[in-house]
C-alpha positions in Angstrom: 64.2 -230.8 35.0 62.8 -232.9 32.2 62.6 -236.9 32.6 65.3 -238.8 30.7 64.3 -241.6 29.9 66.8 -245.0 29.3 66.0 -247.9 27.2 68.6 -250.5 27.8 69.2 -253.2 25.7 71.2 -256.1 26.8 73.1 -257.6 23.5 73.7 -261.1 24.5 75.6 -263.5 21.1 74.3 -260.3 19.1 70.9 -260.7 19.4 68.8 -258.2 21.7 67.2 -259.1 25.1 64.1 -257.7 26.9 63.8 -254.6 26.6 64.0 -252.6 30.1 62.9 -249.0 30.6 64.5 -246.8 33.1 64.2 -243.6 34.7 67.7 -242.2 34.4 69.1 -239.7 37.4 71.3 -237.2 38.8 74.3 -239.6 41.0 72.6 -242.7 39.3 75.1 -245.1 38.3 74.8 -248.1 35.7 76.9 -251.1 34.8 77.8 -251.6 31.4 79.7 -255.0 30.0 80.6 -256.7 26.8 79.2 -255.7 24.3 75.9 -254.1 25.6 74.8 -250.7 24.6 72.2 -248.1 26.6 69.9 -246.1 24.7 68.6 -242.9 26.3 66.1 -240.3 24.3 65.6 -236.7 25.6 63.5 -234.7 24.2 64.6 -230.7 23.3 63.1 -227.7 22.2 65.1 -225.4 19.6 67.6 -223.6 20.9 68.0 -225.5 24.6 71.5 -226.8 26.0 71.7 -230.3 27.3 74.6 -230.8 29.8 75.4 -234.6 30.2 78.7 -235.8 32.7 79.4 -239.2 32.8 82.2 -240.3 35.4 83.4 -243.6 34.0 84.5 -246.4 36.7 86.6 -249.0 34.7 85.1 -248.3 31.1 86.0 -246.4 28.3 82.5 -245.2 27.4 82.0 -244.1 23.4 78.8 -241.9 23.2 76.9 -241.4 20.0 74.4 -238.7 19.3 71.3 -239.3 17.0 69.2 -236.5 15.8 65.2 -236.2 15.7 65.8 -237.8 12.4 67.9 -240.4 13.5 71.1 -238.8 11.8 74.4 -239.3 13.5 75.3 -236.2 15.0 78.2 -236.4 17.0 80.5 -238.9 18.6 82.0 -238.3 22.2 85.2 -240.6 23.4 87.9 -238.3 25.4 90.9 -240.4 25.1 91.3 -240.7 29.2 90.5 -244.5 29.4 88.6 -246.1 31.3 88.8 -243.7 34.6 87.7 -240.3 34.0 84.5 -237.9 32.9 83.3 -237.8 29.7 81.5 -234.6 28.5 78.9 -233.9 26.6 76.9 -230.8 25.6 74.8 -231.0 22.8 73.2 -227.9 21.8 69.9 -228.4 20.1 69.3 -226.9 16.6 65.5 -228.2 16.1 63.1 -229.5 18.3 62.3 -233.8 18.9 63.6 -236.7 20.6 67.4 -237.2 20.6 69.0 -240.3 21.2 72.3 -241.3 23.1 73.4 -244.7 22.5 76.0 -245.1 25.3 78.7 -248.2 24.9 82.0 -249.7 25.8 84.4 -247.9 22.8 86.0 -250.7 21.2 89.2 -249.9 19.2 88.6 -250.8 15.4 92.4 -252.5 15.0 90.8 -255.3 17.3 89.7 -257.9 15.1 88.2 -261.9 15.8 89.4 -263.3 18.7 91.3 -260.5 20.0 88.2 -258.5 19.8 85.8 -260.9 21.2 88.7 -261.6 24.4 88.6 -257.3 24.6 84.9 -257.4 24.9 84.7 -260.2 27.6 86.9 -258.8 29.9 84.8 -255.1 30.1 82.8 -254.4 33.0 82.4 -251.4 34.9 80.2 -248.9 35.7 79.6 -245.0 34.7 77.9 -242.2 36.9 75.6 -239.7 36.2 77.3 -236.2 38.0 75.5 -233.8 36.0 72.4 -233.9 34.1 70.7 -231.1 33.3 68.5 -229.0 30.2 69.0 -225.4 29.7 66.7 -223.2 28.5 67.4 -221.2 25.4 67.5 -218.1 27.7 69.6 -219.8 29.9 71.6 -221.0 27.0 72.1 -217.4 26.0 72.9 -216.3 29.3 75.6 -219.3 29.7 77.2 -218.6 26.0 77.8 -214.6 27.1 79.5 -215.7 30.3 81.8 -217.9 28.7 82.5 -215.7 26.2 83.3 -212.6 28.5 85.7 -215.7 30.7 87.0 -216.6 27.2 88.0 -213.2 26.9 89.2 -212.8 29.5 91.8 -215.6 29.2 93.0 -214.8 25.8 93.7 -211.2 27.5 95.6 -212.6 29.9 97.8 -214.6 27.4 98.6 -211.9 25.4 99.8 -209.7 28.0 101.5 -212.1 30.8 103.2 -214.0 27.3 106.8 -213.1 26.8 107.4 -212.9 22.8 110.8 -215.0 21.7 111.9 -213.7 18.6 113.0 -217.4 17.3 113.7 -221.1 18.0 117.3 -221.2 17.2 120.2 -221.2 19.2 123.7 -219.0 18.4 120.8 -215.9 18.3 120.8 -213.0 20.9 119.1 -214.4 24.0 117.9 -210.3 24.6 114.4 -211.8 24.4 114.7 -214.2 27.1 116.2 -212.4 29.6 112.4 -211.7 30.8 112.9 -215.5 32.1 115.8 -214.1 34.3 113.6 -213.1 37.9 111.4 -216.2 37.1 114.2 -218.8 37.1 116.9 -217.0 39.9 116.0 -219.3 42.6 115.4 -222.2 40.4 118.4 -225.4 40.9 116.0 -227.7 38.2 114.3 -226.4 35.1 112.4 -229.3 33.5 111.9 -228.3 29.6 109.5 -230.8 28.4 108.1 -231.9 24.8 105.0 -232.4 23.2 106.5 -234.9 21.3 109.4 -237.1 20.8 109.7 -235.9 17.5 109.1 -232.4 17.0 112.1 -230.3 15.3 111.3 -226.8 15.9 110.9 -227.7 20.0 114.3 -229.8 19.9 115.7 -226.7 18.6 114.2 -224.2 21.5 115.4 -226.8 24.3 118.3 -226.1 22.5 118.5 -222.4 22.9 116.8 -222.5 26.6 120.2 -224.7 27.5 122.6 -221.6 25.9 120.3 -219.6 27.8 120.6 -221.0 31.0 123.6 -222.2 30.6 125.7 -218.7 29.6 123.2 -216.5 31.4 122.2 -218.2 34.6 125.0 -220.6 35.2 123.3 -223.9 34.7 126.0 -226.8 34.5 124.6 -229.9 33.7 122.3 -231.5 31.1 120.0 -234.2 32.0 118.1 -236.4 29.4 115.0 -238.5 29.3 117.9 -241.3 27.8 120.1 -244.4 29.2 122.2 -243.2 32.2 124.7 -245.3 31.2 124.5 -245.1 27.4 125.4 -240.9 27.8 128.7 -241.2 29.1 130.2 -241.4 26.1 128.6 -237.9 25.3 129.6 -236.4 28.3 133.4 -237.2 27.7 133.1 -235.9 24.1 131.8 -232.7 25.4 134.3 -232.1 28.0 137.2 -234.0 27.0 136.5 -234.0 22.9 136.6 -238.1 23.0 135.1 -239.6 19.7 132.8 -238.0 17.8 129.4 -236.1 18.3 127.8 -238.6 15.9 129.1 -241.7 17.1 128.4 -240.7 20.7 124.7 -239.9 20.1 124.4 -243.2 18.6 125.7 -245.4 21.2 123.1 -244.0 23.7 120.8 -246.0 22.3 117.3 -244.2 21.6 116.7 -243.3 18.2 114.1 -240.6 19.1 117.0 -238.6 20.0 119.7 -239.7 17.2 118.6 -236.4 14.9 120.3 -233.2 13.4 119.0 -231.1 15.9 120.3 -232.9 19.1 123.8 -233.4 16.9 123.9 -229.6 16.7 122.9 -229.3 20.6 125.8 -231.4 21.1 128.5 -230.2 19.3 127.5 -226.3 20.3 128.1 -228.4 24.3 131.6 -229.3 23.2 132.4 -225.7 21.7 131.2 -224.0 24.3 133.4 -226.2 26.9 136.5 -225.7 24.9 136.7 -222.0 26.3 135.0 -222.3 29.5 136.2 -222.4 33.1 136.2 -225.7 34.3 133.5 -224.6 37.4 131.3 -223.5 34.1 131.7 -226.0 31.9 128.2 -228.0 30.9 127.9 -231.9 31.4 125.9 -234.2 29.4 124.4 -236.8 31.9 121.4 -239.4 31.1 119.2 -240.2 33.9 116.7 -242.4 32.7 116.6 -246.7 33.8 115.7 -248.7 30.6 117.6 -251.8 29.6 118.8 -249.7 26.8 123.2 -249.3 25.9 123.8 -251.0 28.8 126.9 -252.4 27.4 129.7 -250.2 29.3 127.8 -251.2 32.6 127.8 -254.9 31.8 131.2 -255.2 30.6 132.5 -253.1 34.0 131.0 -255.6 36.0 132.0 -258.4 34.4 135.5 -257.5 34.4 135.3 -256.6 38.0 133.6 -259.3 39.1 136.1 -261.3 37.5 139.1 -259.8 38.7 138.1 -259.5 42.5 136.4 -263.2 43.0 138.8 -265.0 43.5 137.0 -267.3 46.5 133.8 -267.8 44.2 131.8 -266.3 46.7 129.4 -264.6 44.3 127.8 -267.8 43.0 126.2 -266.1 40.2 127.6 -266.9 36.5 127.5 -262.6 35.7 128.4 -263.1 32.3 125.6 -265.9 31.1 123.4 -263.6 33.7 124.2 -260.4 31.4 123.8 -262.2 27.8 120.5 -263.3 28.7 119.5 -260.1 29.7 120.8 -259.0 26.0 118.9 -261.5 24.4 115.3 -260.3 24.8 114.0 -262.4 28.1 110.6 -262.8 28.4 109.4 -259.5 30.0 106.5 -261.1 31.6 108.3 -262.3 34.7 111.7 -261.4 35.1 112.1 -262.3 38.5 114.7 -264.7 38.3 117.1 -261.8 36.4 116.1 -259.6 39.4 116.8 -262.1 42.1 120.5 -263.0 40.3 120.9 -259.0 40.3 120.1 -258.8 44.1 122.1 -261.3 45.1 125.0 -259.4 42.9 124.7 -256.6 44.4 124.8 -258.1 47.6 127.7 -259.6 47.3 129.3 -256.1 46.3 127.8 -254.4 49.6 128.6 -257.2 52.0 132.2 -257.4 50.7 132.9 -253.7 50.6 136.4 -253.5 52.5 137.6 -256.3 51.0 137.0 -255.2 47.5 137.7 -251.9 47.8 141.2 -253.4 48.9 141.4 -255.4 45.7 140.9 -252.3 43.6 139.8 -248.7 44.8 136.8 -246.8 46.2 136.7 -245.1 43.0 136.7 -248.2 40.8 134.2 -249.9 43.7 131.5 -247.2 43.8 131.2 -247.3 40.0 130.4 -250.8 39.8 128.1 -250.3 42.3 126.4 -247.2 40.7 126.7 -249.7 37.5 124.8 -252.4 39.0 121.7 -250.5 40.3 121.4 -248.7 37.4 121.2 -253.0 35.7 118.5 -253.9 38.6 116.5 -250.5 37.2 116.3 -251.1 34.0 115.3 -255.0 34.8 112.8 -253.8 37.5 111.4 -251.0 34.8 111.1 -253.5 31.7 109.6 -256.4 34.0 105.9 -256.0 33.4 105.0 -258.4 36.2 106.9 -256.5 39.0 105.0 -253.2 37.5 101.9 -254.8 38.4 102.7 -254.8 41.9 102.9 -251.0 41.7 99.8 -248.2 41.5 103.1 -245.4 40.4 105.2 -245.1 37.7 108.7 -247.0 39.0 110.8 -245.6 35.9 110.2 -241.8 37.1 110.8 -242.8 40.5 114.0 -244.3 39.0 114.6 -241.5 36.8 113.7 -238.5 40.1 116.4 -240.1 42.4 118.7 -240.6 39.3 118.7 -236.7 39.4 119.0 -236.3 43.3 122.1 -238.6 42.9 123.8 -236.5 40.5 123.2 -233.4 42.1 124.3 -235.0 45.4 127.4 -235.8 43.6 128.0 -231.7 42.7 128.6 -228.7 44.5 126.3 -227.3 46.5 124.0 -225.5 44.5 124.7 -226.9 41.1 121.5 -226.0 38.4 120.3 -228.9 35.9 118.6 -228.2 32.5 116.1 -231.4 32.4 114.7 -232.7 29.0 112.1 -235.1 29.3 108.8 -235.5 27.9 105.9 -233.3 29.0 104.4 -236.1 31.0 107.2 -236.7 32.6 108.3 -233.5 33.6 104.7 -233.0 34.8 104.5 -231.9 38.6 100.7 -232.9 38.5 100.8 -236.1 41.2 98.1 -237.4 39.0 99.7 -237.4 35.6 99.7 -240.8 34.0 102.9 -241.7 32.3 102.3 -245.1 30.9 99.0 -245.7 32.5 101.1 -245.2 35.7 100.4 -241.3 37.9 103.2 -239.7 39.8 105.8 -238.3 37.5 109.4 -237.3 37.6 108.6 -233.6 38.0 105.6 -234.7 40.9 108.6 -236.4 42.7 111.4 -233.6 42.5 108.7 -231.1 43.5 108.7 -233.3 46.4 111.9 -233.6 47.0 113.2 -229.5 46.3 109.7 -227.5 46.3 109.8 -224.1 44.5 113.6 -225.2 43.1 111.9 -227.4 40.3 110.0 -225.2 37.2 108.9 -227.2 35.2 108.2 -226.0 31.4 105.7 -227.6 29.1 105.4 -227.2 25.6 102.3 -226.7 23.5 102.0 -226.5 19.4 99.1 -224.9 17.3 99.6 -227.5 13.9 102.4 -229.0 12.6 103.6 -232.3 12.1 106.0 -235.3 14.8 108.2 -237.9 13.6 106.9 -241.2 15.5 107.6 -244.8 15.4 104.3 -246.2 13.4 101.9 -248.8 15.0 100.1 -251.2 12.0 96.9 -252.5 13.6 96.4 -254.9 11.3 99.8 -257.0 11.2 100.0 -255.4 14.8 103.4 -254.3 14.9 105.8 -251.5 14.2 106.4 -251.3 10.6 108.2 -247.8 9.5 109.2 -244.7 11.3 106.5 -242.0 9.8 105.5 -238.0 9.9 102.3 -237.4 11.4 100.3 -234.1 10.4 98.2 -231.7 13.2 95.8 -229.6 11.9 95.6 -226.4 13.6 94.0 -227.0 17.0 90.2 -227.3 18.0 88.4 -224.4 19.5 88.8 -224.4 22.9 91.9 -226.7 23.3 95.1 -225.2 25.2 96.8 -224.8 22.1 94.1 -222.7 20.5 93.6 -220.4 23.7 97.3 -220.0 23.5 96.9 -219.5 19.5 94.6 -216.7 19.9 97.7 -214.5 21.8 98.8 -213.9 17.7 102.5 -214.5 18.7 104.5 -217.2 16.5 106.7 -217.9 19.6 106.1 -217.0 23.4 106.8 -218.2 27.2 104.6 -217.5 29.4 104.2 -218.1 33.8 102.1 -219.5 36.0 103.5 -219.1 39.3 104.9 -215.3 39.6 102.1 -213.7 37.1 99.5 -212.2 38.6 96.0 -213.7 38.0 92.4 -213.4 38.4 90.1 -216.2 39.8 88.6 -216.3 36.4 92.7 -217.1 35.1 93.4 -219.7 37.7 90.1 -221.6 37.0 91.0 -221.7 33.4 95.1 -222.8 34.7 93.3 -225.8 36.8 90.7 -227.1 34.3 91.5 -229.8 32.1 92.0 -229.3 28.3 92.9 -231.0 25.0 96.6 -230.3 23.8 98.3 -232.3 21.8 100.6 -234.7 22.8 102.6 -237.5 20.9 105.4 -240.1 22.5 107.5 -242.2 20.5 105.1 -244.0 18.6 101.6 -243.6 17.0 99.6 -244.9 14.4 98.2 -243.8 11.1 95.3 -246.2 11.7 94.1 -244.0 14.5 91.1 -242.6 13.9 92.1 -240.1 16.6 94.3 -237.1 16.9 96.9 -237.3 19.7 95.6 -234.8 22.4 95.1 -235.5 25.8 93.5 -234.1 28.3 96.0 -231.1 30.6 95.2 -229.1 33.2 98.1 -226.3 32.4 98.5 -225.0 35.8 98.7 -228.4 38.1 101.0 -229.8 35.3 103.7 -227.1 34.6 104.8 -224.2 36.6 104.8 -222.0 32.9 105.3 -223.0 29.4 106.5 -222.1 26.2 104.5 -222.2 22.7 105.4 -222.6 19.0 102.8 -221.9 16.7 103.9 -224.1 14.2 106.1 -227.2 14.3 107.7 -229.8 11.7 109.2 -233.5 12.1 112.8 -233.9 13.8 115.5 -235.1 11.0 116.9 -238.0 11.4 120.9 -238.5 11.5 121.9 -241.8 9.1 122.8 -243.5 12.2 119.5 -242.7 13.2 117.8 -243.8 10.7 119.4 -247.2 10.9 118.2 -247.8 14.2 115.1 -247.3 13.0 115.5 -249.9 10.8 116.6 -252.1 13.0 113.6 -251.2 15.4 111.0 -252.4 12.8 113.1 -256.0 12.2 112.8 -256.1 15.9 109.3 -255.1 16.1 110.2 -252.0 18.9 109.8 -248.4 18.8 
């Protein structure tokens, strides 16, 4: 082991302080703040491997490379925050003394005073797990290894992989009748996204749902979108009420106000129109935002009106629910949640009475309408998030699920659409900075009767609300480009299978230890929500660890933006006005 040696420089109002040197070690860790920035120099001979794993505690660490001739080679920032290991290997292509200038990563759309408050508040730490030089033999010998695993992998893809001739729906479904023993015992099949904007992956979900839904008896729909807001949806596809465009709209979300959704939904309501009734397909929303909650509000209100007569509920509901309408202050919304409570308390202490009034029927959907309220307050108050180290929407949006199912026949199968994240089993996926996702819950709560299906894409382009870090605020809905995807990513292992469209599993598919290494190690893949920025000087990929996240996935080669409806696209509109994506 050679010495590594750190100079440290403390920057303190820009100018440097004493300089320090330091022997630099093996479980060693260092504090970093502000603005400071660590030099280390190692010196390697032609042709030797230098290994470097930094565990950062509370920092998001930015690690630059210098050559022997003080050139900039490379830059290392894995966009994991500040919690997580950053990796470097640098390979050494001439012999001298390399430099590593180690820092806080400071994101360039901070400017002035918002930089200056970014860069007082840092302070953590970062560990040293692995330091170590390889030899050039030992370089060799590392570089063969990986490149028989590496084959091995790519093997393994292209045999376990089930081909799919095509993305669209209304096609035979001959080539997905492999999915058939894989799904039979499944009641949940969670078909996530890489994007909330990706058309070619709308349109699979698409022809997964006519899968499961002629071929496996699958009944219900669930959507990563207002629970209220979809019941308009769900009474045009059963009972033909409205129209599929004006439906989709009054849900709420733009992200899912496109062509391809509009053609999901109409194939719902043609495919209902000859079913039994035990097999027709409902559209339900289970997710708790305080988006189209309209119907809910107005329910309540006239309820509410109609049944207190005494004035025991003190609460003024109607001034309650306009200022909840009106953008309240996010920050705190406690005194919104305390009204709710003392709403819904009033509903549950008075049940026989009000039940009396009206009916059980009329009763339990006021009450269903209410907690859905209180979880959309409690999931858009960033104060009461705080108080939490887990994501409260997907725990919201997990017993949103059991409730429906608790409300079918035993046995009844759901077709989820969410997000990858969120349809994520992995306990430690982070969903908003928050870990335990909507699939981690239900896996929880029904085991091996949740499959959860991720989505991965080789290049393409998203759709995406767009972030301007200058006048920091959402200024236009945009199409963002992905170049085909860097060696050694998921989505280039799962490139090098040379199929345009495949599924593949991770649970029944027999595997080597070499396989389920690769299924548990984290990888880049890319991964886009509902907004992004073209000021980024990063693509969006994440880190994934396939196996602990999904139970198998599916992969598209190449993918384009989602179309926007009109409707949709004046939504969008009114998004930027309103500064929200």
């Amino acid at each position: 082991m050679k010495n590594l040696t750190l100079l440290f420089f403390a920057i303190s109002f820009g100018l440097f302080g004493q300089e320090t040197s330091l022997t630099f070690e093996n479980n060693k860790e260092t504090k970093l703040k502000g603005d400071e920035k660590h030099l280390y120099e190692v010196t390697l001979n032609s042709g030797e491997l230098l290994q470097l794993h930094l565990m950062q505690k509370n920092v998001d660490l930015q690690i630059i490379v210098f050559s022997p001739n003080n050139d900039t080679l490379q830059r290392f920032d894995a966009p994991n925050g500040k919690n997580g290991l950053e990796i470097v290997e640098l390979p050494s292509e001439k012999s001298g003394v390399y430099h590593f200038e180690i820092s806080a990563f400071i994101p360039k759309r901070f400017t002035d005073t918002v930089k200056q408050n970014y860069i007082n508040t840092i302070d953590g730490s970062y560990l040293v797990s692995r330091y170590k030089i390889l030899s050039q033999k030992e370089h060799i010998q590392l570089r063969n290894r990986r490149k028989v695993r590496k084959d091995s992998v790519i093997s393994w893809i292209k045999s376990t992989s089930i081909p799919l001739q095509s993305v669209k729906a209304k096609t035979e479904l001959i080539d997905l009748m492999g999915l058939n023993p894989i799904l039979e015992d499944v009641q949940i099949v969670g078909l996530g996204e890489t994007s909330h904007g990706t058309k070619e992956i709308f349109q699979m979900k698409h022809r997964m749902l006519e899968f499961l839904v002629k071929e496996m008896g699958f009944t219900i729909f669930a959507i990563e979108a207002s629970h209220v807001g979809c019941k308009p949806i769900n009474d045009y596809v059963l009972y033909g009420k409205g129209s599929s465009r004006e439906v989709l709209t009054a849900q709420g979300f733009w992200i899912w106000n496109t062509e391809e959704v509009i053609d999901m939904v109409e194939w719902m309501r043609d495919y209902n129109l000859s079913a039994p009734e035990h097999k027709k397909v409902k559209f339900i929303g289970i997710d708790t935002q305080m988006v189209a909650l309209d119907l809910a509000y107005e329910r309540a209100v006239n309820f509410v009106e109609k049944t207190n007569t005494n004035r025991l509920l003190k609460v003024d509901i109607d001034s309650l629910f306009q200022r909840l309408k009106n953008k309240p202050d996010r920050n705190d919304m406690s005194l919104q949640r305390q009204e709710l409570y003392t709403v819904l308390s009033y509903l549950i202490v008075n049940e026989i009475k009000l039940i009396d009034q009206t009916s059980k029927q009329e009763y339990q959907q006021i009450i269903a309408d209410v907690k859905k309220i209180i979880q959309g307050v409690e999931v858009a108050d960033r104060g009461y998030k705080k108080t939490f180290d887990f994501n409260v929407r997907d725990e919201y949006m997990a017993q949103t699920v059991v409730e429906i199912l608790q409300k079918e026949k035993p046995g009844t199968k759901m077709v989820l659409w969410a997000h990858n994240t969120h349809i994520s089993k992995n306990t430690k996926t982070k969903v908003n900075g928050k870990t335990r996702p909507l699939g981690s819950i239900l896996k929880e709560y029904i085991a091996e009767k949740y499959y959860a299906i991720g989505f991965s894409t080789n290049q393409g382009s998203f759709r995406a609300m767009n972030y301007n870090t200058k006048e920091k605020r959402y200024d236009k809905n945009a199409v963002f480009s992905l170049p085909p995807a860097k060696e050694e990513s998921l989505d280039w292992y799962f490139t090098q299978a040379n199929k345009d469209i495949f599924f593949i599993d991770f649970i029944k598919s027999s595997r080597s230890k070499t396989i389920t290494t690769f299924l548990n190690q984290e990888r880049k893949s890319y991964r886009g929500g509902a907004s992004w920025s073209l000021d980024y000087s990063i693509l969006p990929a994440f880190d994934i660890s396939p196996g602990k996240s999904f139970d198998g996935m599916i992969f598209i080669k190449e993918t384009s933006h989602s179309i926007l409806t009109p409707a949709g696209e004046k939504e969008v509109e009114k998004r930027v006005k309103n500064n929200a994506h």
